[in-house]
Phi, psi and omega in degrees: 000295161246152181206123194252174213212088163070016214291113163254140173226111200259151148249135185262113182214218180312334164223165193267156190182110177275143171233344163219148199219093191063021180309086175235125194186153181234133194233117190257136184325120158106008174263155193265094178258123177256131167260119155273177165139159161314165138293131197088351164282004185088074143275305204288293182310291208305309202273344190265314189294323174288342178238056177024037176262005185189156162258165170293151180270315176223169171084163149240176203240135191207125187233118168090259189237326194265121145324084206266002191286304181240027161298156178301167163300317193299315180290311220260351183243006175273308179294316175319297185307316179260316177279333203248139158252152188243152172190135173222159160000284198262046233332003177030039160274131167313141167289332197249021181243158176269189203289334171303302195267248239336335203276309161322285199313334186286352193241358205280286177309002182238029170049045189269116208289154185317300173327285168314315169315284216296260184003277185315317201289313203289320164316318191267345137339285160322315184289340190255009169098038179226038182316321178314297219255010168317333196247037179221119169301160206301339201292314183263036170252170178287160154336282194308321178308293200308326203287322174306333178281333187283325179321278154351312182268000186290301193265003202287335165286010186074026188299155178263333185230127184246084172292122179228156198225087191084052230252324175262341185319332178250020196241148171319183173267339184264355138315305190313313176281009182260338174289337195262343192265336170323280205297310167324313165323295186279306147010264205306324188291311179273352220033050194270141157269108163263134200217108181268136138269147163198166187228046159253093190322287191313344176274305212264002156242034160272344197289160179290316196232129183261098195258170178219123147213147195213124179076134163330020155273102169286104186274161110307161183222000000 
């Protein structure tokens, strides 16, 4: 599925600030990965280079067949828009929209006619438990609920690769397991390459593969 080469990454401002370092490692279709480290150690960057949201300052990144180091933006937001699914923290649901069109918006680019939207979205709704609840905006579900939703717009293109950045971080614990037995779910049922960063010991020893990284050096665990 992926396969990084040497992969480094610098930011340039007032100071050089390496955030990846020699990153060479292959994560093969359908596996369950936790990504660890301090904060400031490159998890976030490392997870942003893995969902074509950025590029390497050096090596390359390679998902499937496309080289993702030097596509045009226009190719690299096509792949985004279709193979990756995103789930974060903060669950980056529209406030004013319900939970059927937030879901919806993940299918807009990809020129998928209104009708179909709607179909899939109430289908993917379904699959995170939330059939009820399609017509309720983020303000009136619980954390969990809205994570369900993000989920739900997450798998509703059908991604081949599932990024979650923190996926529990802002939720309880017994909400954290219900989100962690979820995602395991749809995991094991899609065959998704799913890949968590988290700094929840109890999130990252459900994964088949445990990565570490600190100072921008990626370990096994």
């Amino acid at each position: 599925m992926y396969r990084l080469e040497n992969v480094g990454k610098q930011y340039t401002g007032t100071r050089t600030v390496t955030a990846l370092k020699h990153v060479t490692l292959e994560i093969p279709a359908g596996q369950l990965v936790a990504i660890q480290g301090p904060t400031g150690g490159g998890k976030s960057t490392l997870l942003q280079m893995l969902g074509a949201l950025d590029r390497p300052t050096s090596g390359t990144i390679t998902l499937g067949s496309d080289e993702l180091s030097h596509l045009p933006d226009g190719k690299l937001g096509r792949i985004r828009a279709k193979e990756i699914g995103f789930v974060f923290q903060g669950f980056n649901l529209i406030p004013t929209l319900t939970a059927q069109e937030n879901v919806e918006t993940a299918l807009e680019p990809l020129g998928i006619p209104a009708a179909e939207r709607t179909r899939r979205a109430t289908e993917a709704l379904a699959s995170v438990g939330l059939a009820e609840r399609t017509s309720h905006v983020p303000g009136e579900l619980s954390g969990g609920q809205q994570q369900r939703v993000a989920i739900a717009r997450a798998l509703v293109k059908e991604p081949v690769v599932l990024l979650a950045d923190e996926p529990t971080g802002a939720l309880d614990e017994e909400t954290r397991d219900e989100i962690l037995n979820l995602l395991e779910g749809l995991w094991r049922d899609r065959g998704l390459t799913l890949i968590i960063v988290t700094h929840d010991s109890a999130v990252a020893k459900r994964a088949e593969r445990r990565l570490h990284i600190k100072n921008g050096v990626v370990t096994e665990r």
